[in-house]
N, C-alpha and C positions, 0 to 999 in steps of 0.2 A: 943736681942729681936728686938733692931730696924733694924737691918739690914734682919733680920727674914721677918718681916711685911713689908720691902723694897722689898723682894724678892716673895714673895706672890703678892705684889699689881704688880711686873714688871710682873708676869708667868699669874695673872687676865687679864693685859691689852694683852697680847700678844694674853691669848685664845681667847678674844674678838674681837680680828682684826684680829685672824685666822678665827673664825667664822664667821665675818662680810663676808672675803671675798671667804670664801668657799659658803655663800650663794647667794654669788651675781655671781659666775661663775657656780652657781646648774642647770641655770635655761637655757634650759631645763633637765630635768633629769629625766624624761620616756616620753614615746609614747602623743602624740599630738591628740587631735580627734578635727575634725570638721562636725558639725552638714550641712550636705545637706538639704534645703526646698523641694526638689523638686524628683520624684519617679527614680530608678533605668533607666539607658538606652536612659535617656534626657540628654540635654546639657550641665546642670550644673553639674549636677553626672559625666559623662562622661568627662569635662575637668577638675572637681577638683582634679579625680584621677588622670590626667595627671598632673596636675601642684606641688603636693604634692607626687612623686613619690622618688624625689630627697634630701628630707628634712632631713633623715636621713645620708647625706654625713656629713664627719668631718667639712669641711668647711663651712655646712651652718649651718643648725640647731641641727644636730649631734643626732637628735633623727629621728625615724619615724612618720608619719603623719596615721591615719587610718579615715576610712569616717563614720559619724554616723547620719542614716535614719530619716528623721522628717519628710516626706512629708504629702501633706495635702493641702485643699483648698486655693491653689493657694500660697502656701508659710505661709500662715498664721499660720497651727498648728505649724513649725520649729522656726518659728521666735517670734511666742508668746512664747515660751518654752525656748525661748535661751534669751529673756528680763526679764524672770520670774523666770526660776528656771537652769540655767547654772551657773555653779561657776565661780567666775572673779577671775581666779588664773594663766592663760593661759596655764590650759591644754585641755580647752575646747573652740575653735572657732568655724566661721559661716562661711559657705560663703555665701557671699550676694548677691541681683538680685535686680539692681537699674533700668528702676522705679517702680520696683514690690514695694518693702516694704515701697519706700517712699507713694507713689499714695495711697497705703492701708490704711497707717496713718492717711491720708489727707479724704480719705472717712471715717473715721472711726470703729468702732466694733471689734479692735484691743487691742491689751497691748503695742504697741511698737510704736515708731517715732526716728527722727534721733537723739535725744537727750539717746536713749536708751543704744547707742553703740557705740563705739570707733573703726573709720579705722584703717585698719593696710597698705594692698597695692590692689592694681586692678589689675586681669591679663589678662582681655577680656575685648572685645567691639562687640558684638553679634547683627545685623540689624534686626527687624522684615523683612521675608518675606513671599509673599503672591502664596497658592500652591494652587493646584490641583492633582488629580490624575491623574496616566499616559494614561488612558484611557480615561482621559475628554476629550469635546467635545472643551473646550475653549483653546486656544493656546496662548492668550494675555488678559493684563488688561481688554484692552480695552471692549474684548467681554463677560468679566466675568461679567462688571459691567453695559453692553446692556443688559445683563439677569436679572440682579437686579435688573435694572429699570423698565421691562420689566413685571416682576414676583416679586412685593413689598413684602418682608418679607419670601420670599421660597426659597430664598438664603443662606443656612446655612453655617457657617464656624467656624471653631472649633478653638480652642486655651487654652493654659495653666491653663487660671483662672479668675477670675474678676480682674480689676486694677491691670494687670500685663504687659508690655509691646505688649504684641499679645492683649488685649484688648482694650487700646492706640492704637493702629494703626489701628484695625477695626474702632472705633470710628471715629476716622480721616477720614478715608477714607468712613467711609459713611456721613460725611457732607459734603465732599469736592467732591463726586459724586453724593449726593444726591439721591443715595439710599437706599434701603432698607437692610438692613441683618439681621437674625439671630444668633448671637453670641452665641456660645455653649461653654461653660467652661467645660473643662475636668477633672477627675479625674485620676492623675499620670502625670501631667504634658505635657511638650513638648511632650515626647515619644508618652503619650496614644492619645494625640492631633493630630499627625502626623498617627497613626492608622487609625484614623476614617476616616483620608483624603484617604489614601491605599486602607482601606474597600470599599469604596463608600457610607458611612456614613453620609457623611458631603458633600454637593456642593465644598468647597474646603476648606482652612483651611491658620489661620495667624500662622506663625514658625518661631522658631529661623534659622537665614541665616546656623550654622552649625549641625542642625539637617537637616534642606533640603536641604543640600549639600551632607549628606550622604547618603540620602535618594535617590536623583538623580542618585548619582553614581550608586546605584543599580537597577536604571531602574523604580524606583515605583512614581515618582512624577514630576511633570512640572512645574518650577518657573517662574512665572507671572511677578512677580515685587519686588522690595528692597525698605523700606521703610527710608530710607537714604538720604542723603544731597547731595552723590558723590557714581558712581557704585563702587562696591567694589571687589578686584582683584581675591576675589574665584570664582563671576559671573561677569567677562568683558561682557559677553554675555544680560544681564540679566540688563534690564533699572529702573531707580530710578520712583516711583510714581511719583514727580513732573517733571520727560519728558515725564512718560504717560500720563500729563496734570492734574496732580492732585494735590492740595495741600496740601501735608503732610510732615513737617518737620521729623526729626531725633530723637524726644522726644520717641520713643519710643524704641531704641536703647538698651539693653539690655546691662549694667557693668556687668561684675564680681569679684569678689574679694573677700579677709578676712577679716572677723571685731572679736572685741572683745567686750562681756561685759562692759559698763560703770560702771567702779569701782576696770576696772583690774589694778593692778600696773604699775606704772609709767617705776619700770626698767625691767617687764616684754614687755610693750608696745613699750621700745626703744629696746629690742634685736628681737623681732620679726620684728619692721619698719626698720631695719638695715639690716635684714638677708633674708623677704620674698621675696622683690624684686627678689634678688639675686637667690633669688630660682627660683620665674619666668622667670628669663632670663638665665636660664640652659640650653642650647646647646639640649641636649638630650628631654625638656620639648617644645623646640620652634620646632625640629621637627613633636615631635607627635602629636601636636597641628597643625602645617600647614599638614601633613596627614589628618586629622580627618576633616579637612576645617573647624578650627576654628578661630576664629580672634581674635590677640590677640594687647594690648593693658597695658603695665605696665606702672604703676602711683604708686609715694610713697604716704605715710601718709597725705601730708602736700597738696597733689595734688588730692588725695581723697577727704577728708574732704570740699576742694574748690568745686569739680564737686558736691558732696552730696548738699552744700547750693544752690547753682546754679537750681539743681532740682528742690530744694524744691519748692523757688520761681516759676519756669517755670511751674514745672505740680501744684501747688495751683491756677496757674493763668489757666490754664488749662482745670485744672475737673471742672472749673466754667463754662465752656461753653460746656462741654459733658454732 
């Protein structure tokens, strides 16, 4: 008998540390989805599917990634949806748009702050710049913002959304010229953003540096200026606001990355901060990213979460004077 009960409690303990660590090597063990804030054919859509293309190799995540649509004023319906009702299991990520969802917190009428969500890694670092169309009449900052002065408030320029990096940069740039703009927030994002500048909708229009990089290459739009610290090597041609005499830092610089759910698991949080990187810095993901003229930028977990505080501080101190 006792050897009975010897033998039962050895074959309990076994299946239990079979199990243990069958569940700790499960994960992942289906398809991955990450929620996009932002409309089909913009930036973020455009590079998440580049960056998650490769997730599915043995060596990285060994599962596939697929992309799941929440677009929405300016990021806000994806982002309230993924702090409210996303499950913290990691089969469901975000990619995120810093300083869109922090700025947004900050102004309020949201569900979410950085306290919401747990980094995982960054694969981009995106410059506002400042376009027109290729038929305008302005060829430089300079004369874009003769005309604003010129014409207080008939200046329109289009951009992504309220307190989202294209809005930060307008703002900037009209204290710092002391003119006038109409900021027009778009529905669908960069992409519909960059429409209205093509149309002649809009006087011109604040964009991400690799939606109007693409945009260039096909002839439809003329980049003004980088809203950036330092020109950056998709536009050598192409001068930073503060050499066109302007004062506008970098605060509106556009991260991208993956976050998770605050409340995901611990060893969910450490194979994904192990593995994503890795995935961004895929050979095959860094060329169709430098095609596409996008700029790219990986930061782990622990270099994330610094840059997120950092923000917070800089655009709190910020929106107080916009």
């Amino acid at each position: 008998m006792i050897k009975h009960v010897k033998k039962l409690g050895l074959a309990l303990a076994c299946t239990a540390l079979c199990f243990s660590a069958a569940s700790n090597a499960a994960y992942p063990d289906r398809p991955i989805g990450v929620a996009v804030s932002y409309g089909a054919g913009g930036a973020t859509d455009f590079q998440a599917r580049i960056v998650t293309m490769v997730a599915g190799n043995e060596d990285l995540l060994g599962q596939p990634m697929y992309i799941i649509k929440k677009p929405g004023a300016g990021g806000r319906v994806g982002w309230n949806w993924f702090a409210t009702d996303a499950e913290a299991d990691g089969y469901t990520l975000s990619a995120y748009n810093i300083p869109h969802f922090i700025a947004q917190s900050i102004k309020g009428g949201v569900k979410y702050s950085v306290d919401s969500f747990e980094p995982i890694a960054n694969w981009g670092s995106d410059p506002a710049v400042v376009v027109v169309g290729a038929d305008s009449p302005y060829n430089t900052i300079g004369e874009l913002i003769d005309y604003a002065k010129a014409n207080p408030g008939k200046t329109t320029l289009s951009g992504a959304g309220l307190f989202v990096g294209h809005h930060i940069a307008a703002l900037q740039l009209q204290n710092a010229s002391e003119a006038k703009f109409a900021y027009i927030p778009t529905k669908g994002g960069g992409a519909a953003a960059m429409k209205a500048v093509i149309a002649g909708d809009v006087t011109g229009g604040i964009n991400n540096l690799s939606d109007a990089f693409r945009a260039r290459e096909s002839g439809s739009v003329k980049i003004l200026a980088v809203a950036d610290l330092e020109r950056n090597e998709f536009l050598p041609d192409v001068p930073t606001l503060k050499e066109a005499g302007f004062d506008v830092d970098n605060s509106s610089v556009n991260f991208r990355g993956l976050m998770v759910p605050k409340g995901t698991p611990q060893e969910v949080i450490d194979v994904l901060s192990a593995k994503v990187p890795e995935m961004f810095g895929n050979s095959r993901v860094a060329g169709k990213m430098k095609a596409g003229g996008s700029p790219m930028k990986i930061m782990g977990r622990d270099e994330v979460a610094a840059m997120w505080k950092q923000r917070q501080e800089t655009l709190a101190e910020l929106l107080k004077g916009l």
